[in-house]
C-alpha positions in Angstrom: -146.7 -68.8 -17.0 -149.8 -66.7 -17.0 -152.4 -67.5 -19.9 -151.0 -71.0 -20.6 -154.2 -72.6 -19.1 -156.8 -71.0 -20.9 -160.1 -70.0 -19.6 -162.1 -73.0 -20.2 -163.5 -72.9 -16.5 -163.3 -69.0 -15.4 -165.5 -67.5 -18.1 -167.8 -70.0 -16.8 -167.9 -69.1 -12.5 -169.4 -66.0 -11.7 -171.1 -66.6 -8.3 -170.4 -69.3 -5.9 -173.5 -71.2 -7.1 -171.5 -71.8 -10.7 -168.4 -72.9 -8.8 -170.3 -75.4 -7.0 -171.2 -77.1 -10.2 -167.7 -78.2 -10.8 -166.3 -81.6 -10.8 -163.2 -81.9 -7.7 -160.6 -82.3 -11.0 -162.4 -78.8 -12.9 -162.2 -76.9 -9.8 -158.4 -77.8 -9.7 -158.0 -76.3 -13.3 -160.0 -73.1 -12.0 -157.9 -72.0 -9.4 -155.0 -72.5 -12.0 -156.5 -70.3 -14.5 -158.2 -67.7 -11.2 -154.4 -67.5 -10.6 -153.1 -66.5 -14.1 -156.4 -64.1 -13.8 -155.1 -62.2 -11.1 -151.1 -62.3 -12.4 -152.3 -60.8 -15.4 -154.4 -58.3 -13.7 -152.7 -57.1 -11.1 -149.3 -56.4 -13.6 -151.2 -53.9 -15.5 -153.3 -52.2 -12.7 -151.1 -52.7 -9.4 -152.5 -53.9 -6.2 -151.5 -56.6 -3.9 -150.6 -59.5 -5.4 -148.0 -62.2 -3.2 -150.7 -62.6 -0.7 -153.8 -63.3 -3.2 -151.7 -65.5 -5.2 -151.5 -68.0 -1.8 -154.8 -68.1 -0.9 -156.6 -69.1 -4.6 -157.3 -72.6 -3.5 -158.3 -71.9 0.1 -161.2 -69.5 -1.4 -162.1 -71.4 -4.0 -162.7 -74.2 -1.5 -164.5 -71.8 1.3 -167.0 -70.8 -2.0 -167.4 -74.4 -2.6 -168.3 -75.4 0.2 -170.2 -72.8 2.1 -173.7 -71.9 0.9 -172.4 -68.4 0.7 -173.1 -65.4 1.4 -175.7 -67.1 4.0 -173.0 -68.5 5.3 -170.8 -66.1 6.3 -166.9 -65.6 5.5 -164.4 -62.7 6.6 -161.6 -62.4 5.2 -158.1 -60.6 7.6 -156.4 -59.0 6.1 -158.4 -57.8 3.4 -155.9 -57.7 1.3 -155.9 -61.4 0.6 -159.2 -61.3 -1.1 -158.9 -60.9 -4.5 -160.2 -64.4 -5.3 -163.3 -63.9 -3.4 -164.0 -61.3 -4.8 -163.7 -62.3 -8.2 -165.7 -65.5 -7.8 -168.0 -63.3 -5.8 -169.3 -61.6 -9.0 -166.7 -58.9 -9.5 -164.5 -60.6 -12.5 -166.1 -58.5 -15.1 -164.8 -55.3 -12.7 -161.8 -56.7 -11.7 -160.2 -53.9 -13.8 -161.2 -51.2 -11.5 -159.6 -52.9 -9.1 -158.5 -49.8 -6.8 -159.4 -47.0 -9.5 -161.9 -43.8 -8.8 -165.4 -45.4 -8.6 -164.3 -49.2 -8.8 -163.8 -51.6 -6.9 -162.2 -51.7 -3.5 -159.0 -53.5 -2.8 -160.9 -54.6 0.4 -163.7 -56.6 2.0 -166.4 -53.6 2.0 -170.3 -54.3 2.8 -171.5 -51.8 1.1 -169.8 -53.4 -2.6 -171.4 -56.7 -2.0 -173.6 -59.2 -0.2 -170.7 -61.6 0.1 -168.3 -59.2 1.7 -169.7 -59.7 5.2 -167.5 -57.3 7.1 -165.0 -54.8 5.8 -161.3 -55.8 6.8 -158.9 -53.0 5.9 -157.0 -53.2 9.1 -155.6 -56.6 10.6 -156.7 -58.6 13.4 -160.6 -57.9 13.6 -161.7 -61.5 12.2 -162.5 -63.7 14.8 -164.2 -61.0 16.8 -166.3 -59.8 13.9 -167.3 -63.5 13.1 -167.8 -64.4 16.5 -170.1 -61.3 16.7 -171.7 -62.7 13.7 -172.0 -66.8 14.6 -173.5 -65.3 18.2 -176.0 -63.2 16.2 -177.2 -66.2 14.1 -177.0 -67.7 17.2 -179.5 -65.6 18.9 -181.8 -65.2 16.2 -181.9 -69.0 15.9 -180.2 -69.4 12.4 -178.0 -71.9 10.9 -175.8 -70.0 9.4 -171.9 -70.9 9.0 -169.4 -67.6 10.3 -165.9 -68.1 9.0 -162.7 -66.4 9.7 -159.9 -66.4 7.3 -157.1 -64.6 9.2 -153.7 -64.6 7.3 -150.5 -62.6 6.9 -149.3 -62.1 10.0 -152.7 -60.5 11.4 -152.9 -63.3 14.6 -149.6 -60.9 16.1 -152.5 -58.6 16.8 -153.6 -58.3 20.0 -157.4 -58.0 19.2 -157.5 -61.8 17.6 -156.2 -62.7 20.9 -159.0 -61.1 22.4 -161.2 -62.8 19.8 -160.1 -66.0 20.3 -160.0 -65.6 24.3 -164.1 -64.7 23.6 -164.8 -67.1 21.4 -163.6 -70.0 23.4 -165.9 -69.0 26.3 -168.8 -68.5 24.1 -169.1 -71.6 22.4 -170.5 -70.5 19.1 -170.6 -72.0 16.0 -167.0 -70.5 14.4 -164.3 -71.4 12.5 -161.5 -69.9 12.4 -158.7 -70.7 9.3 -154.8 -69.3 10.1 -153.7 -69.2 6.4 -150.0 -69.6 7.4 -147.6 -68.6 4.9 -144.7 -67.7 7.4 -145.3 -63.9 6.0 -147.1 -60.4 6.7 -145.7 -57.9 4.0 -141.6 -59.2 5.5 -141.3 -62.3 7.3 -143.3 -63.0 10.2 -141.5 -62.6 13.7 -142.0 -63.0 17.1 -142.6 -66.5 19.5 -145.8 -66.9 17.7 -144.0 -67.4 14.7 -141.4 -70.0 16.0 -144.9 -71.6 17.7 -146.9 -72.3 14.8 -143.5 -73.2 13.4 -143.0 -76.4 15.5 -146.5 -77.2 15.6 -146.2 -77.5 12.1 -143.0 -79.6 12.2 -143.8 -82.0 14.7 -144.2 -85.0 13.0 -145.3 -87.2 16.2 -148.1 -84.9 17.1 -149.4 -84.5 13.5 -148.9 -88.0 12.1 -150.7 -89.7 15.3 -153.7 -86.9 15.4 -153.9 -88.0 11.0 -153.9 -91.5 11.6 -156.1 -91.6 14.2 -158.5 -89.6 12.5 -158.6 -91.5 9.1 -158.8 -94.5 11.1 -161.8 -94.0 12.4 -163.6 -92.9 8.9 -165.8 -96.3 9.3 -166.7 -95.5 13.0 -168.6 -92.5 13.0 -170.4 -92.3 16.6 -166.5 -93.0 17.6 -165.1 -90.5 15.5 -167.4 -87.5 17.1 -166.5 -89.6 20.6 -163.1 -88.9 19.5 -164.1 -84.7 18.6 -165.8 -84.5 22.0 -163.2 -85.6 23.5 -160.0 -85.1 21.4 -158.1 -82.1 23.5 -157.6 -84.4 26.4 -157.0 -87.0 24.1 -153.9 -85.6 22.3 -152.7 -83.7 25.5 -152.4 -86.9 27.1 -150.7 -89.4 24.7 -148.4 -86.7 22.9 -147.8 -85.1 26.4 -147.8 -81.8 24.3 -150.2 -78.8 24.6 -151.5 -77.1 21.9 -152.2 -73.1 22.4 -155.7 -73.2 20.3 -156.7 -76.0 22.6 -155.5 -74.6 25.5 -158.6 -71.6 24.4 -161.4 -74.2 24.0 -160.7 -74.5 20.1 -160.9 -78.2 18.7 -157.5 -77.5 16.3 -157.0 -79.1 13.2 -154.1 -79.1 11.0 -152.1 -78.1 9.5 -153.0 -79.2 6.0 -151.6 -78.1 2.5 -153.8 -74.7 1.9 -152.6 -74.9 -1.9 -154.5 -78.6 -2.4 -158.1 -77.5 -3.4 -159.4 -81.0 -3.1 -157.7 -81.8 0.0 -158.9 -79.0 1.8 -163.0 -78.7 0.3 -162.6 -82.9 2.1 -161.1 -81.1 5.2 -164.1 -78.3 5.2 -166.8 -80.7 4.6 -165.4 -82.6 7.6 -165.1 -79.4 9.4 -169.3 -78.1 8.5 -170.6 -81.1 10.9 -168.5 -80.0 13.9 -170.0 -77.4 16.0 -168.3 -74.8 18.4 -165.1 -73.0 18.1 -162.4 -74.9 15.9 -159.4 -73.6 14.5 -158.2 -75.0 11.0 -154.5 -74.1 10.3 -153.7 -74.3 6.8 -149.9 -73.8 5.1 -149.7 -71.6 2.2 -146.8 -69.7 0.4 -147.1 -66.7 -0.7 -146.9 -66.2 -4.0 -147.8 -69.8 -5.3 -147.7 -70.8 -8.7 -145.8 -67.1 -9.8 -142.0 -68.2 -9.4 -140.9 -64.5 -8.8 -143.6 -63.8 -6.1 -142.6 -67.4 -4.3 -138.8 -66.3 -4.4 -138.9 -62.9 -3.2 -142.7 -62.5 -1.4 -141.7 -58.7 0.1 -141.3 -57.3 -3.0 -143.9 -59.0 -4.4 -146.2 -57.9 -2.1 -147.1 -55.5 -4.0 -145.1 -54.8 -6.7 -146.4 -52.3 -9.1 -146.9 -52.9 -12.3 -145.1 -55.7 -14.0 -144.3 -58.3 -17.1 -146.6 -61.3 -16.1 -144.6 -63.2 -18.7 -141.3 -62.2 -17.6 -141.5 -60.7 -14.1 -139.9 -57.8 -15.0 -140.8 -54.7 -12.6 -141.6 -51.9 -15.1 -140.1 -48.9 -13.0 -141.0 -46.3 -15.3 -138.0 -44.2 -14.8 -138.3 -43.7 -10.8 -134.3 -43.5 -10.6 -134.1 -40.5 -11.6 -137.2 -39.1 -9.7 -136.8 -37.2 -6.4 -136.8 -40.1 -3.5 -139.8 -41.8 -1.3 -140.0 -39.8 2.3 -139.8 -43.3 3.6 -136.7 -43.7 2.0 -135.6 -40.2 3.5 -136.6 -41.2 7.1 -134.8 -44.6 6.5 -131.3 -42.8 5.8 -131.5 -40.2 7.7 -132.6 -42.6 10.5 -129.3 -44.3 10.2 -127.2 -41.4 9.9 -128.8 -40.0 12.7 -127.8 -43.5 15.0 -124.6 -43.4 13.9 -124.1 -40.2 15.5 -126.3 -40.4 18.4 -126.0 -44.2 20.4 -129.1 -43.2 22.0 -131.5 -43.7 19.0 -133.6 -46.8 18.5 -136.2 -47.9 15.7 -139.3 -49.5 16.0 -142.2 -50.4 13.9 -145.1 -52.9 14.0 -144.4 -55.1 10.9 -143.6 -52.7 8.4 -139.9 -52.7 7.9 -140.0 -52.6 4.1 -142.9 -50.7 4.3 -141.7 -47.6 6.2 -137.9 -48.2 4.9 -136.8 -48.9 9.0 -135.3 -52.3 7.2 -132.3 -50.1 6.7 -131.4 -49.6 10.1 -132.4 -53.1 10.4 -129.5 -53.9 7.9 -126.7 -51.1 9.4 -127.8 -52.0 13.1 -129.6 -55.1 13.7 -129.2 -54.9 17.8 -131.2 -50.8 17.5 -134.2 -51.9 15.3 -137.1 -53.6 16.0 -139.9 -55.4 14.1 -142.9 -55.5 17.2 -145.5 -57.4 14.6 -148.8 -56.5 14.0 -148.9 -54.7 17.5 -149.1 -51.1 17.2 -150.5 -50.1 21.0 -147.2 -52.3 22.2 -145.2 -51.0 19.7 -145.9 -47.4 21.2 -145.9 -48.4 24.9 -142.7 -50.5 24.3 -141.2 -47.4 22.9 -142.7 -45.6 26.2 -140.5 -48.3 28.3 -137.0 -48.1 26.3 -137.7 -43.9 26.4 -138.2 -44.3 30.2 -134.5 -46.2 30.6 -132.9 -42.9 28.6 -133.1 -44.6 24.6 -134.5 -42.2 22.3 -137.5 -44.4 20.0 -138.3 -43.1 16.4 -141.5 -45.4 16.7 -142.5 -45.5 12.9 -146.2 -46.4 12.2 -148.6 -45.8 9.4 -150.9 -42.5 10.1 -154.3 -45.1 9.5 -152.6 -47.9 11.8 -151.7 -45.4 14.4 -155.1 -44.7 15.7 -155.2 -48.2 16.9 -152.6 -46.9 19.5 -153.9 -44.2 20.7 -154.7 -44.8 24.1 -151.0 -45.9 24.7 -149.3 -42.7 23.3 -151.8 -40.9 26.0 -151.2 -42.8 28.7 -147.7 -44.2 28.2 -146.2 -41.9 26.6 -147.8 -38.2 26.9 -148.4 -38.6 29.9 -145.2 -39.5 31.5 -143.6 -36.9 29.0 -141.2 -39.4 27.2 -139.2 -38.4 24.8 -140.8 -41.2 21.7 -140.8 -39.3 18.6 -143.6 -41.0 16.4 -143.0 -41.2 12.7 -146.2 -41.0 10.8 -145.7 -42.5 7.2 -148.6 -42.6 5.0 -150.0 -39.9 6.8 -153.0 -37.9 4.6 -154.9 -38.8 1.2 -152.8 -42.2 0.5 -155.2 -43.2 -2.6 -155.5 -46.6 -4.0 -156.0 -48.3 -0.6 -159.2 -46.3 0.1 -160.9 -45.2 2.9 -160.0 -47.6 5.6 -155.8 -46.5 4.7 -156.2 -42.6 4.3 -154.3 -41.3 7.4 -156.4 -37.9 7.8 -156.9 -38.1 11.3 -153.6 -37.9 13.4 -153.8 -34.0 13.5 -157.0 -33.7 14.9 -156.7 -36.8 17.4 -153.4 -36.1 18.3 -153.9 -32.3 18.8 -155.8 -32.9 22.0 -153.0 -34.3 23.6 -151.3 -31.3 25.9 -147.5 -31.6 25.7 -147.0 -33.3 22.5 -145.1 -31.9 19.3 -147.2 -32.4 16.4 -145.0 -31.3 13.0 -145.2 -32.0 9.3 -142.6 -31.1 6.4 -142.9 -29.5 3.0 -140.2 -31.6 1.6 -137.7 -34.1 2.2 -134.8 -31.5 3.9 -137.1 -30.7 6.4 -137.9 -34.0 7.6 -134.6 -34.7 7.9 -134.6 -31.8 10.5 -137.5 -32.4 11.5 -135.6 -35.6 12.9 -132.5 -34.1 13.9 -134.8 -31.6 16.4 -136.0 -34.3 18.0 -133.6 -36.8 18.7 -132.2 -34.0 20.7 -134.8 -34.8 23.2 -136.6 -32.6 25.8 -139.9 -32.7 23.9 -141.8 -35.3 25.2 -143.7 -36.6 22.6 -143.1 -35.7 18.9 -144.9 -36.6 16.4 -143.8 -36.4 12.6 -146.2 -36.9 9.7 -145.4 -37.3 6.5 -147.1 -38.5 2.9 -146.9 -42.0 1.1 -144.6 -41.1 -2.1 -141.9 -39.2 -3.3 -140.9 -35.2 -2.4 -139.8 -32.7 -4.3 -136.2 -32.4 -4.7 -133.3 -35.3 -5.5 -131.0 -32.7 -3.5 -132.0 -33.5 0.0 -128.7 -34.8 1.7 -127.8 -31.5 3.2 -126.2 -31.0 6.7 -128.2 -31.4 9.8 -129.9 -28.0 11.3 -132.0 -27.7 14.2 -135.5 -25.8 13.7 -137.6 -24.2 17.0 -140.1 -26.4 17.9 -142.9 -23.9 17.1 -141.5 -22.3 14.6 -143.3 -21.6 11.1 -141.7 -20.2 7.9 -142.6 -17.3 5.9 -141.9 -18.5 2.4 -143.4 -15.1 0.2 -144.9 -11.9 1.2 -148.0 -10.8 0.2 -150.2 -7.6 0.6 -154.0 -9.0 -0.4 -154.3 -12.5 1.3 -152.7 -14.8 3.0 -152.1 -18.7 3.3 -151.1 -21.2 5.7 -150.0 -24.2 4.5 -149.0 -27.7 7.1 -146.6 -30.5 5.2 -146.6 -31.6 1.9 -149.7 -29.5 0.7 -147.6 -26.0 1.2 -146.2 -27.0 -2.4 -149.5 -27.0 -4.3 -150.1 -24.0 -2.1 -146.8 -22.2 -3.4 -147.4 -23.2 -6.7 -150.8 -21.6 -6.5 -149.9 -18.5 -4.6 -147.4 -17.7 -7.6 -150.4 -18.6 -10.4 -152.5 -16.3 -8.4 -149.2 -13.3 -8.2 -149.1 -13.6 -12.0 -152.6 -12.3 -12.4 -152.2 -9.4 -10.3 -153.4 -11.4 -6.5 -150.7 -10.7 -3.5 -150.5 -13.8 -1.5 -148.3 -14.2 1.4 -147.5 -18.1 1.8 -146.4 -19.5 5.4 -145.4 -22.7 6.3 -146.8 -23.5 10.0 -144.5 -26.4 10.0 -145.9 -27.2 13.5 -149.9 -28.0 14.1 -148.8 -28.0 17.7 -147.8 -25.4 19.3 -148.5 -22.9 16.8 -146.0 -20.4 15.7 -147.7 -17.5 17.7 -145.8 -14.8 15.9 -146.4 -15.5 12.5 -150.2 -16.0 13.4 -150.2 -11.9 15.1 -148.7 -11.0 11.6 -151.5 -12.7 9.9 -153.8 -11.6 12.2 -153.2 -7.7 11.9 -152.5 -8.1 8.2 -155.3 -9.5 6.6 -159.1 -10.2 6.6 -159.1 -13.5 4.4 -157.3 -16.2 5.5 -157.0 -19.6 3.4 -155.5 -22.9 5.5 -154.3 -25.9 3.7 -153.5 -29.4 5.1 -153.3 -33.0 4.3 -156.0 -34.1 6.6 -159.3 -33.8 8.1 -160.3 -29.8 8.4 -162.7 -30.6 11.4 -160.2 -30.6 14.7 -157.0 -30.0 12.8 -154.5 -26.9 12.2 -156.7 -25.1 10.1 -159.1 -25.4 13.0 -156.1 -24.4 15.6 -155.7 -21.2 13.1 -159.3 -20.5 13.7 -159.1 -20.7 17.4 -155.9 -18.7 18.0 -157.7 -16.0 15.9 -161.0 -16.1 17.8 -158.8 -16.0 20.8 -156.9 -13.2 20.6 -159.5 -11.0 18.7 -158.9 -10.5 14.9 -161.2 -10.4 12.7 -159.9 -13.2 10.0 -162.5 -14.8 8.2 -160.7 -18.4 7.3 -161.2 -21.0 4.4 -160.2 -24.3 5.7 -159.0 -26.6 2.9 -158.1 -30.3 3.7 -160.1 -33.5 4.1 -163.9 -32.6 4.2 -166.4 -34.7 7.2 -166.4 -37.9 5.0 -164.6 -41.1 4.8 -162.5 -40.9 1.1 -162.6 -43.4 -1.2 -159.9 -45.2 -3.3 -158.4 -43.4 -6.2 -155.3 -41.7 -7.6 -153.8 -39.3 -4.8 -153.7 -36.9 -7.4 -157.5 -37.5 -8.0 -158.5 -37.3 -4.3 -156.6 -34.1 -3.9 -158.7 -32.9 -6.6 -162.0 -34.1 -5.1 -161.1 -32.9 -1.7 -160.2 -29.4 -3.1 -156.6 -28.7 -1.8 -154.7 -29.8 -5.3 -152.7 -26.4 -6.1 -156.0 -25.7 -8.9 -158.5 -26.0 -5.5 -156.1 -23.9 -3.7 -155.5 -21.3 -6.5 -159.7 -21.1 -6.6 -159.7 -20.6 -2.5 -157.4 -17.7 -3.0 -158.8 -16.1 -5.9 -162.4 -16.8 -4.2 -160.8 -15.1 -0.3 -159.7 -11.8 -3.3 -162.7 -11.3 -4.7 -164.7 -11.0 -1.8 -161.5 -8.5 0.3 -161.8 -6.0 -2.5 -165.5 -6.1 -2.4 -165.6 -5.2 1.0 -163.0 -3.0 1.2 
């Protein structure tokens, strides 16, 4: 259990330079006590934890034997890094792990020398090494460029990409597949079942191991033996091996939890140039018995007992419930009713609650992988054969797709209705994970239904409107965290497509909120009634198409207008407010409140709100602000 080891070694490693004064046996007991480090951590201020837990060793060993950071190391997904970053200097801030002004849960260049390329999204690895080993390359350097690409990330279609490139450029790269059979749930796909016999075949691996210790005393034979070694192994095992196939030299797999096995393996590996792909075995979770048994939950599991492994709730059952969760049961409702409905999502099934469906209807729901562009076009293709897709994807992940909901599904009008979880501030996963941009992006897009709820009732309409189909595309976003209300199971009612709300009437100013936000903005519009201020409060509901009618109200009505929205203000609905006004003539001056022109850092959502300036006391401000200045002029 946590603590039992001590710290006899960890007080004593704060750079790479002090690790590489251990002995091979001290460097064991390090990672043990690194990995009681992070347990005990991690239960008192959450992050990710299964995934950091299985790759101790396999940094420590990278850091011990790479001169880092000249020798360069990216780390996919950057969620895995915890252990680089604490032997990269950061153990003494390790506690503001996530927090407002500490530490980011990710790779990020501008936090350290050693974090060589900021990873919060999967899959960019190998082509971000390889575009560093060619830049050494060119500038005639000697420098090392190592990709660490775990969790699931190589379902991607851009490592694929990378490794295609990099086996035609020849550079000095290699690439390590920490596989631990897991991405947040279990890995799927024929990638999976791949790696999974390469791994099991005992002829292949036993014969490529002997060989290779064999030839320890032979030297000039064993690099004969590297030169040569694809056509080699093709040949006597009669096998192919995919990584080969791609100009990598592959070796592996070896046992990524072994810290003396593998710093042998990477010493070996340091004298062979050109692309080579080391696959190492890890579980997830190692060495924390509740992470190893159950590594989804463990994921990241909030805070915790490190000596127990009791989950410390805090409560949450009698809290008002998750808008995943919503989706998730109103999803299967919904397919229960309508045979026509289908769920997919690129391997997040826990994550966005589709596991449920999963669970009630294993044949209608589908985990794609790490593949959000196919998860949208192979939404398109299903859509095009009459099946009616709730596609669910994260707001962040989605804008690696969009290109495919254009072309494949937009454009051919298909009825996909896009589920946009996290989508807004999202808080401790920082900048690279705030999903602020969907509005604005998506907005550009002619035919295409871009809606938001203000609680957890109207999503589930929001989802019964469109699995009526006729819409094309339709877009739903929707926060990370809970709503507002535990009494959300009401019956099914269909709402306009285009049609806002008009929540409370007002004589002095008025404001539009989109989503979620239009509760701080209710909450301030009746702060701002008590001290004499009459606010009329709309919910657009829709940032596309705009409820026209409601906006000539507005527009005739009043002089100050305030907008409110979870997401960026340049391009999105307070910006589609602002147009439609211009348009058609009124004279509205308009406040837009939302995500300023800056990337947000990592923080409390409750904190960024307050930062950006659309928590219900930035609203209240807005209003009071848009009073002042109507009664001035008037």
């Amino acid at each position: 259990m946590p603590g039992t080891s001590g710290r006899h070694y960890i007080d004593r490693v704060n750079s790479p330079e002090d690790l590489r004064k251990l002995t091979g046996e001290e460097l064991r007991a390090y990672c043990g006590e690194l990995r009681d480090f992070i347990i005990e951590r991690v239960a008192s201020n959450p992050g990710h934890l299964g995934s950091n837990l299985g790759v101790v060793e396999l940094a420590a060993a990278i850091h011990y034997v790479y001169d880092t950071p000249y020798d360069q190391v990216v780390w996919d997904v950057g969620h895995q890094a915890y252990a680089h970053k604490i032997i990269t200097g950061r153990k003494d801030r390790f506690d503001t792990n996530r927090k407002l002004g500490g530490i980011s849960g990710f790779p990020c260049r501008a936090e350290s020398r050693y974090d060589a390329f900021g990873t919060g999204h999967s899959s960019t690895s190998v082509s971000a090494a390889l575009g560093l080993a060619v830049a050494s390359r060119l500038r005639g350097e000697k420098r090392h460029a190592v990709a660490v690409i775990g969790d699931g990330a190589l379902t991607g279609g851009l490592a694929f990409e990378g490794l295609n490139h990099a086996g035609a450029e020849n550079a000095d790269l290699l690439v390590i597949l920490n596989d631990n059979r897991m991405s947040i749930d279990k890995n799927v796909g024929a990638l999976k079942e791949y790696l999974l016999q390469i791994t099991t075949s005992w002829r292949y691996n036993k014969l490529k191991a002997d060989v290779w210790q064999g030839m320890e005393r032979f030297p000039r034979l064993r690099r004969l033996f590297q030169k040569f070694g694809n056509s080699l192994k093709s040949g006597l095992l009669q096998q192919s091996n995919l990584f080969e196939a791609l100009n990598f030299r592959y070796f592996g797999p070896v046992d990524g939890n072994d810290v003396e096995a593998l710093t042998r393996v990477l010493n070996d590996l340091k004298g062979i140039g050109g692309p080579k792909l080391l696959h190492v075995l890890t579980v997830k979770g190692h060495g924390y018995r509740p992470a190893e048994e159950n590594p989804s939950i463990w994921h990241a599991p909030g805070r915790f007992n490190p000596e127990t492994g009791e989950r410390l709730t805090g409560g949450e059952e009698n809290r008002p419930p998750k808008y995943q969760d919503v989706f998730g049961e109103t999803l299967v409702e919904l397919a229960r009713q309508n045979p026509r409905i289908v769920g997919v999502t690129p391997a997040m099934p826990s994550g966005c609650s589709l596991y449920m469906l999963m669970e009630a209807m294993p044949e209608r729901a589908f985990d794609v992988g790490i593949a959000e562009g196919h998860a949208a076009t192979f939404s398109a293709g299903m859509a095009a054969e009459g099946l009616l897709p709730f596609c669910n994807i994260y707001s962040s992940f989605m804008q690696r797709a969009y290109d495919n909901v254009i072309h494949d599904a937009a454009l051919q009008r298909l009825d996909v209705t896009f589920c946009l979880d996290r989508a807004g501030i999202v808080g401790e996963d920082g900048a690279t994970h705030q999903g602020v941009f969907d509005i604005a992006f998506f907005r550009t897009i002619p035919d295409i239904t871009i809606a938001a709820p203000m609680n957890e009732t109207e999503l589930r309409n929001l989802m019964y409107t469109a699995q009526q189909g006729g819409h094309g595309v339709f877009v739903i976003r929707y926060p990370r965290g809970r709503g507002v209300t535990a009494d959300w199971r009401r019956p099914f009612e269909t709402i306009t497509v285009g049609k806002g709300r008009l929540l409370r009437e007002g004589r002095d100013v008025a404001v539009l909120s989109l989503g979620h936000p239009g509760n701080f903005a209710a909450e301030a519009a009746a702060r701002a009634e008590a001290e004499g201020i009459s606010v009329e409060h709309i919910d657009l509901r829709f940032a596309k198409p705009l409820d026209e009618e409601l906006l000539h109200r507005v527009g005739r009505k009043f002089r100050r207008v305030v907008t409110v929205e979870d997401g960026a203000v340049h391009g999105g609905a307070g910006s589609a407010v602002l147009e439609f006004f211009n348009a058609n003539g009124y004279d509205c001056r308009v406040t837009m409140l939302g995500v300023p022109d800056r990337f947000v850092p990592h923080g409390t959502p409750a904190e960024l709100h307050r930062m950006c300036g659309y928590d219900a006391e930035g609203i209240y401000r807005a209003l009071r602000q848009a009073y002042e200045e109507t009664t001035k002029n008037a």
